[in-house]
VEXKOL-989861 format. One line per 10 residues: number of its first residue (from 1); their letters; for each residue x, z negated, y negated of N, C-alpha, C. Coordinates in nm, 2 decimals. Layout:
REM VEXKOL-989861
NUM> A> X,Z,Y,X,Z,Y,X,Z,Y ~ ...
END
This chain:
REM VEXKOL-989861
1> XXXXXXXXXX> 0.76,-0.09,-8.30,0.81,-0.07,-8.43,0.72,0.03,-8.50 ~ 0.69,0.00,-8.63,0.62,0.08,-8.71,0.72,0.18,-8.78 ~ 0.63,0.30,-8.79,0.67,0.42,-8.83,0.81,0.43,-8.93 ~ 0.73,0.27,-9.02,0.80,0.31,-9.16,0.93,0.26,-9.13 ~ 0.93,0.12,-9.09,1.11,0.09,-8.98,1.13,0.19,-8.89 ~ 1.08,0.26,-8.84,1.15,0.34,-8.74,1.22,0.44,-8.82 ~ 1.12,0.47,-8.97,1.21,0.60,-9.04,1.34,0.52,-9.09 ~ 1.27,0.46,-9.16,1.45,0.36,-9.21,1.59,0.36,-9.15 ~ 1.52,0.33,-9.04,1.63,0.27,-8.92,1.70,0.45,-8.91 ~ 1.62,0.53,-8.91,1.69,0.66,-8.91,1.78,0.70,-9.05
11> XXXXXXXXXX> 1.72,0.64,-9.15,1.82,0.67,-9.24,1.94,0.58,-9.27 ~ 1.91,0.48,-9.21,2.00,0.37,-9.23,2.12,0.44,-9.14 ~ 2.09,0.52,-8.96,2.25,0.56,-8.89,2.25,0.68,-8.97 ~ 2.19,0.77,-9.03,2.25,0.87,-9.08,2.31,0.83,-9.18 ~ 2.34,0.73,-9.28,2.43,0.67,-9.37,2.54,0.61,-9.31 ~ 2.48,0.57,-9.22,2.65,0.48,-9.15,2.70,0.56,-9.08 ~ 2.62,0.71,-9.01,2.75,0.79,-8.99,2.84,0.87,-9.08 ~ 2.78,0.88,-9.21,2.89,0.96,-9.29,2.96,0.82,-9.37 ~ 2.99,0.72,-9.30,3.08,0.62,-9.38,3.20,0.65,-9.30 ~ 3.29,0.66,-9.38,3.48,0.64,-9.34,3.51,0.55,-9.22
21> XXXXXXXXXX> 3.44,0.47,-9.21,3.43,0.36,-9.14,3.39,0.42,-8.99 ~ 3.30,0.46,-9.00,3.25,0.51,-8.88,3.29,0.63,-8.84 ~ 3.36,0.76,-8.94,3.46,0.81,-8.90,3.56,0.79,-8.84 ~ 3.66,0.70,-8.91,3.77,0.66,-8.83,3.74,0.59,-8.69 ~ 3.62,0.52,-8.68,3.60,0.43,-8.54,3.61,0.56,-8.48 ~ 3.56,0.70,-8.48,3.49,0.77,-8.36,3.63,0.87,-8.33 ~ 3.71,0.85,-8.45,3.80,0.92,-8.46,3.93,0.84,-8.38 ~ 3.98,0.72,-8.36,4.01,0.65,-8.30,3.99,0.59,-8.17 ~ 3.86,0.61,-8.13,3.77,0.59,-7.98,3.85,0.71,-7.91 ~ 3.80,0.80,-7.95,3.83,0.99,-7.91,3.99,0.99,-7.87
31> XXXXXXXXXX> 4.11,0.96,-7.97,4.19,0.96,-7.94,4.29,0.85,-7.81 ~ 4.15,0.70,-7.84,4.25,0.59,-7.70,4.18,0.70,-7.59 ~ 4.04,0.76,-7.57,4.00,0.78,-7.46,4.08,0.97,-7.42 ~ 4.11,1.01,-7.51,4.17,1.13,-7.46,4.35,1.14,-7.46 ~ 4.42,0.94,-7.43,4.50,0.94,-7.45,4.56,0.94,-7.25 ~ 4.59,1.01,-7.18,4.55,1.00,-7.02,4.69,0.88,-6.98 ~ 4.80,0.85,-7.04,4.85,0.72,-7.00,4.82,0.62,-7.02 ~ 4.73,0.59,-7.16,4.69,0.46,-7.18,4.59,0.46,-7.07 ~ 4.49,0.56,-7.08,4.36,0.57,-6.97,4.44,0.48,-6.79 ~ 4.53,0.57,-6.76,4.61,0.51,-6.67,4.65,0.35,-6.61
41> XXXXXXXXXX> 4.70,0.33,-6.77,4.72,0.23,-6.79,4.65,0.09,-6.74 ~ 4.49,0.13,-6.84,4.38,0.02,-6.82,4.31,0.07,-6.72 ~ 4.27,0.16,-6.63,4.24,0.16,-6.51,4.34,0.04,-6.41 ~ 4.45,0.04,-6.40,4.53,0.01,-6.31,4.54,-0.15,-6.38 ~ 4.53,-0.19,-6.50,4.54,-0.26,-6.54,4.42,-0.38,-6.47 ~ 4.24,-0.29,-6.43,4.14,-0.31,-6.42,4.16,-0.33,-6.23 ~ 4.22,-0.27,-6.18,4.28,-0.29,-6.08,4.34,-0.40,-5.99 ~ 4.41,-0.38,-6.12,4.48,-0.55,-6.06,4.42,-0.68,-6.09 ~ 4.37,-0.67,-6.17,4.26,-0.77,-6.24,4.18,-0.81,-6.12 ~ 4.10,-0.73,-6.06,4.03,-0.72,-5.92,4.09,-0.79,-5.86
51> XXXXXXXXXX> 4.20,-0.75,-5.79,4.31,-0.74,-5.65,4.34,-0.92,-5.73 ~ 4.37,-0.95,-5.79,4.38,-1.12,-5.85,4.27,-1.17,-5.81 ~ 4.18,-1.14,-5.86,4.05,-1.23,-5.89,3.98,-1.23,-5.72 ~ 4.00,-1.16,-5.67,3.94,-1.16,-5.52,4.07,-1.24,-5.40 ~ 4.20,-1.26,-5.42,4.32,-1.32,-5.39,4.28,-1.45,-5.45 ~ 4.24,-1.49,-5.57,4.19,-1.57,-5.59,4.09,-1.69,-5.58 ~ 4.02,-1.60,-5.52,3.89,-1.63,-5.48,3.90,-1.70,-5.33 ~ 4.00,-1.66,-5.24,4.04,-1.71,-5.09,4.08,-1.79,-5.08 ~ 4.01,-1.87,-4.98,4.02,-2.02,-4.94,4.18,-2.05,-4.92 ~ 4.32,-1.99,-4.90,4.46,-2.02,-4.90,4.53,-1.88,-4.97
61> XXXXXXXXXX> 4.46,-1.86,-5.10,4.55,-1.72,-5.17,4.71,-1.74,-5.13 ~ 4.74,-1.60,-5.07,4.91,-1.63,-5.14,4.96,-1.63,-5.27 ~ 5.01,-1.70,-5.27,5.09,-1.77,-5.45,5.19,-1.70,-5.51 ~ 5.25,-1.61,-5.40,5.40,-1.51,-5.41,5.30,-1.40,-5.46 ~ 5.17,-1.36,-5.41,5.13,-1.24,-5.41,5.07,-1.25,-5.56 ~ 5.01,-1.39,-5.58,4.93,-1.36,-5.68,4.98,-1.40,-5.84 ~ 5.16,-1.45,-5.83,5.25,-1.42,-5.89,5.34,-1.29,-5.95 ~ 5.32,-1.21,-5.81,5.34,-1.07,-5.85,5.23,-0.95,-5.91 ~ 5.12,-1.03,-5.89,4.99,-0.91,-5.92,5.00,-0.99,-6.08 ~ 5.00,-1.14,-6.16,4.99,-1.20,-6.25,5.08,-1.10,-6.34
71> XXXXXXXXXX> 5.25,-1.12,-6.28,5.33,-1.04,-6.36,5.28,-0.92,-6.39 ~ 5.24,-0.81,-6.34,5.19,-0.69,-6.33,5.13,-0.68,-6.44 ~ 5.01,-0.75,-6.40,4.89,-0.76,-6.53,4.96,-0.79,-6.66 ~ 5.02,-0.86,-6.68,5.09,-0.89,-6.81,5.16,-0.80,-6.90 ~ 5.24,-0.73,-6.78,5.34,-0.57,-6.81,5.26,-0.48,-6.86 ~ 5.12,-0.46,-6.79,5.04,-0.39,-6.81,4.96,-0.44,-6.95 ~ 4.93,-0.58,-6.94,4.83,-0.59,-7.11,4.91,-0.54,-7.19 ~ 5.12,-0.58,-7.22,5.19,-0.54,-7.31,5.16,-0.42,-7.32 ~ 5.17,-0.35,-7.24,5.21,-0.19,-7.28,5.05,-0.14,-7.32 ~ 4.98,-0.22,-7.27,4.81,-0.15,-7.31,4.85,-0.14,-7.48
81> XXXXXXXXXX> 4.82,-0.32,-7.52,4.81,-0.35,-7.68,4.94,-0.32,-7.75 ~ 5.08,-0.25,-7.71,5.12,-0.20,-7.82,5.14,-0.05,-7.81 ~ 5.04,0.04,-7.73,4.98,0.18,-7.77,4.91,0.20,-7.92 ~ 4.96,0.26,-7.97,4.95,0.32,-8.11,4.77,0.33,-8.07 ~ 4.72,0.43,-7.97,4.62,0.43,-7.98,4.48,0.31,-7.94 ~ 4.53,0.26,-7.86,4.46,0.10,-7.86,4.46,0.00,-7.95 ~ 4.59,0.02,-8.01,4.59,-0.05,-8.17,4.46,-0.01,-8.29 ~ 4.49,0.12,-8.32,4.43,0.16,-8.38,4.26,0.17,-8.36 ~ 4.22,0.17,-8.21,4.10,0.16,-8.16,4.07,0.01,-8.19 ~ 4.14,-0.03,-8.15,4.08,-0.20,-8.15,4.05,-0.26,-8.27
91> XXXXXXXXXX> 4.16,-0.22,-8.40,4.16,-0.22,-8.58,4.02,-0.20,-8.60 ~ 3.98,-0.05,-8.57,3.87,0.03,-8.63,3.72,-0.03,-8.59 ~ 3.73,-0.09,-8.47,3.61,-0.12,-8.37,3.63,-0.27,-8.43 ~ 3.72,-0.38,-8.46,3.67,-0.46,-8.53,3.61,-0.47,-8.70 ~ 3.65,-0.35,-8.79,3.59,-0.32,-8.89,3.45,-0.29,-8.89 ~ 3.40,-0.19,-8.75,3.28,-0.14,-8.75,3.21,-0.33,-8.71 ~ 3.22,-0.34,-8.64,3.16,-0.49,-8.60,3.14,-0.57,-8.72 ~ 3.25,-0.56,-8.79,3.21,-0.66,-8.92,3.11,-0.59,-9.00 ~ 3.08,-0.46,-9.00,2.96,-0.38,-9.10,2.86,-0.44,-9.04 ~ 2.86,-0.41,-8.89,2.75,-0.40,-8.81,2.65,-0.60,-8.83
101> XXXXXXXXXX> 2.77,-0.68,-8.79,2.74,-0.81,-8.83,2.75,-0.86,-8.95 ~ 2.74,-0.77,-9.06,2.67,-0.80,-9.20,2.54,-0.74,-9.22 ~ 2.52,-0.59,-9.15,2.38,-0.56,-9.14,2.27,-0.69,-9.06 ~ 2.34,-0.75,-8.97,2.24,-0.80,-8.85,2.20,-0.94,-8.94 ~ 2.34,-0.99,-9.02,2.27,-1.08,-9.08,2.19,-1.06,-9.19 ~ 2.17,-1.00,-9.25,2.11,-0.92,-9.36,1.96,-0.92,-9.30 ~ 1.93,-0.86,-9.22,1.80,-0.84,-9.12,1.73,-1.00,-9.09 ~ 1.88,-1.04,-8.99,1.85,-1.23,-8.97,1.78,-1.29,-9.08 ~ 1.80,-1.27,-9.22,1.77,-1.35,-9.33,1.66,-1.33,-9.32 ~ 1.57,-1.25,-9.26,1.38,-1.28,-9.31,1.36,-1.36,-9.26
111> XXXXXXXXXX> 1.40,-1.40,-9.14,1.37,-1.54,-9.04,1.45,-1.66,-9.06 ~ 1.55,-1.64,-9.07,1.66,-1.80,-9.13,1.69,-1.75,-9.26 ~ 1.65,-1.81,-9.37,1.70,-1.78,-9.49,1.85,-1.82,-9.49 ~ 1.94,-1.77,-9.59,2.07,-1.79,-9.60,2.12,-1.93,-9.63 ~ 2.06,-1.97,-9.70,2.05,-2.08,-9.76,2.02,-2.20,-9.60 ~ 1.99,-2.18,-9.51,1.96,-2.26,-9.37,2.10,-2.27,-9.32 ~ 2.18,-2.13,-9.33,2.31,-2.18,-9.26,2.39,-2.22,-9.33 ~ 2.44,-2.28,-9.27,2.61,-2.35,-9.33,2.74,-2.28,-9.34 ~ 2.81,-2.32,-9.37,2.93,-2.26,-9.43,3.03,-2.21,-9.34 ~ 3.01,-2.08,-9.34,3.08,-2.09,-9.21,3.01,-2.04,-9.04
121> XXXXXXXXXX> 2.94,-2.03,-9.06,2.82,-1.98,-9.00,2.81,-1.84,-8.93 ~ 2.88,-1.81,-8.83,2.86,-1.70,-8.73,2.75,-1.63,-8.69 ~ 2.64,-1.71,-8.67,2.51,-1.71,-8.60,2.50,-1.68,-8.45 ~ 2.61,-1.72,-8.43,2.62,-1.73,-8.24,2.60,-1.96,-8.26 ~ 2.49,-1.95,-8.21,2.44,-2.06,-8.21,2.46,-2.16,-8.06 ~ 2.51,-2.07,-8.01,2.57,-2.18,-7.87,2.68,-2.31,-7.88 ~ 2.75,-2.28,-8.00,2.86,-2.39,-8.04,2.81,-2.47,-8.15 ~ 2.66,-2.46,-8.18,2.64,-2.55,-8.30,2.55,-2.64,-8.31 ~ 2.57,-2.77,-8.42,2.50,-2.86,-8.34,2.36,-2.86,-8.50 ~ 2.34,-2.71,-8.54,2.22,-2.73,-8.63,2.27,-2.68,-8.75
131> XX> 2.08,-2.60,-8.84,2.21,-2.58,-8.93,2.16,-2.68,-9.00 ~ 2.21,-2.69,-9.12,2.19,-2.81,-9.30,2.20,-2.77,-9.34
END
């Protein structure tokens, strides 16, 4: 990368860290990660997820077992996603994503003009059959 993108690209995160936006993301990160029950939560949540997926994996899983580890996980996603602070992390981190995936397409346009994609147009190109 040449100098003069390299400076850019430094003034470009020094702008997007003093945006609201990127406040609140770090300000809502900070609080799911210094929340120690949610923390709890998704560890154990990460846990069982394992303890399934390898029960799973065996040539005659038990079905009782992997009914009760299923329930689990479920008890656990509820109580993950309606924490105030997972909520609010999750809100903020899809806002930052959407800045982030208007910069990326912005950049994308020197190489695919805008006008190449179609309506509607993600630019995750694994589900498309071309643009027009």
């Amino acid at each position: 990368m040449n100098e003069q993108i390299t400076a850019l690209t430094e003034q470009l995160k020094a702008a997007l860290e003093e945006t609201n936006e990127v406040k609140e993301y770090l300000a809502a990160r900070d609080a799911y990660m210094t929340d120690g029950e949610l923390i709890t939560l998704v560890n154990e949540y990460n846990v069982q997820t394992k303890v399934y997926d390898d029960e799973s994996s065996k040539t005659e899983p038990d079905q009782l077992l992997l009914a009760s580890i299923k329930a689990r996980i479920e008890a656990l996603y509820g109580q993950i996603t309606e924490n105030p602070h997972a909520k609010a992390f999750a809100e903020k981190e899809g806002i930052l994503a959407e800045i982030y995936n208007s910069i990326y397409d912005e950049l994308q346009s020197i190489v695919i003009p805008k006008h190449e994609h179609h309506d509607g147009c993600n630019g995750d190109c694994s589900g498309c059959h071309g643009c027009h």
